[in-house]
N, C-alpha and C positions, 0 to 999 in steps of 0.2 A: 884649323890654323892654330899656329903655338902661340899666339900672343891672347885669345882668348881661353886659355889655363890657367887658373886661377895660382898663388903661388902655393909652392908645398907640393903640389903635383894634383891638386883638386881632390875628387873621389866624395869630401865632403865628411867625412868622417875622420874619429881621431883614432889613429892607429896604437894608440897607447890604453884608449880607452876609460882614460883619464878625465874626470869631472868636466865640465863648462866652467867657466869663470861665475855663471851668474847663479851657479847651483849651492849654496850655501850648507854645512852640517847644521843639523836641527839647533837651535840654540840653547836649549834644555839638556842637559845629562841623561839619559836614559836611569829611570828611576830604581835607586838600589833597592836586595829586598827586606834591607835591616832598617829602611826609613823608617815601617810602620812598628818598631819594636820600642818598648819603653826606652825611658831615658838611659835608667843604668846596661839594659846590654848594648844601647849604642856608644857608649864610654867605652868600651872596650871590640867592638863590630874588627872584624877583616878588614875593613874599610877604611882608608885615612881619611876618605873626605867624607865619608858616614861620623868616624870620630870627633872632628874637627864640629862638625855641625853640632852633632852634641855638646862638646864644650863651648861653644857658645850659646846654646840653650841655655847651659848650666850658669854661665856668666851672667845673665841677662836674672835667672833663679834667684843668685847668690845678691845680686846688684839691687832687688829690692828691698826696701826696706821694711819688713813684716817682721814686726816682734815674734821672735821665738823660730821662726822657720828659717832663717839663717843660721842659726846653733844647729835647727834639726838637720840641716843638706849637711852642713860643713860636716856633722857630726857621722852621717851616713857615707860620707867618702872619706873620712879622714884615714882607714884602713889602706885605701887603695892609692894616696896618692901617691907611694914608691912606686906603682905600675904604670900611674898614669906621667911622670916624670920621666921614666923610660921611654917617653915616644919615636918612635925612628924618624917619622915623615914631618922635615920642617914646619911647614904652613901649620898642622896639627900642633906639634909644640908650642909654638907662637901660643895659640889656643890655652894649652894647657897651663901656660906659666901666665897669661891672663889673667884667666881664670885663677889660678893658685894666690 
């Protein structure tokens, strides 16, 4: 009988292939592999949201107040911040000029 056919034409499957509703992507990032790298090569990493994280490391670094190791950070980037001012990827910038 056609009136017990479910709508869509039944079959029960999605012809598209396409997710469930209730099937969520992981809520974690799949973890990059320049997380585990020091601070300074992640200031400069492939990665804008590897960079980004760094400079907020480096903000949170710079933001204490410990006699003598804010001279020594500031003193240990102050070379590179023409590179680091060059950032392409907005959110990162943000970061940088924070930071700066």
């Amino acid at each position: 009988m056609v009136d017990d056919m479910p709508v869509g034409g039944g079959g029960g499957g999605d012809p598209f292939g396409s997710k469930m509703a209730d099937e969520q992507p992981p809520s974690q990032p799949a973890a990059n592999a320049d997380d585990d790298k020091p601070l300074n090569e992640r200031l400069v990493s492939k990665s804008w949201a590897v960079r980004k994280t760094a400079f907020e490391e480096l903000i949170v670094i710079i933001g204490k107040f410990e006699p003598g190791t804010n001279n020594e950070v500031m003193n240990e980037h102050s070379s590179k911040w023409p590179k680091y001012l060059l950032e392409p990827n907005p959110g990162a910038l943000e970061k940088v000029l924070d930071c700066f």
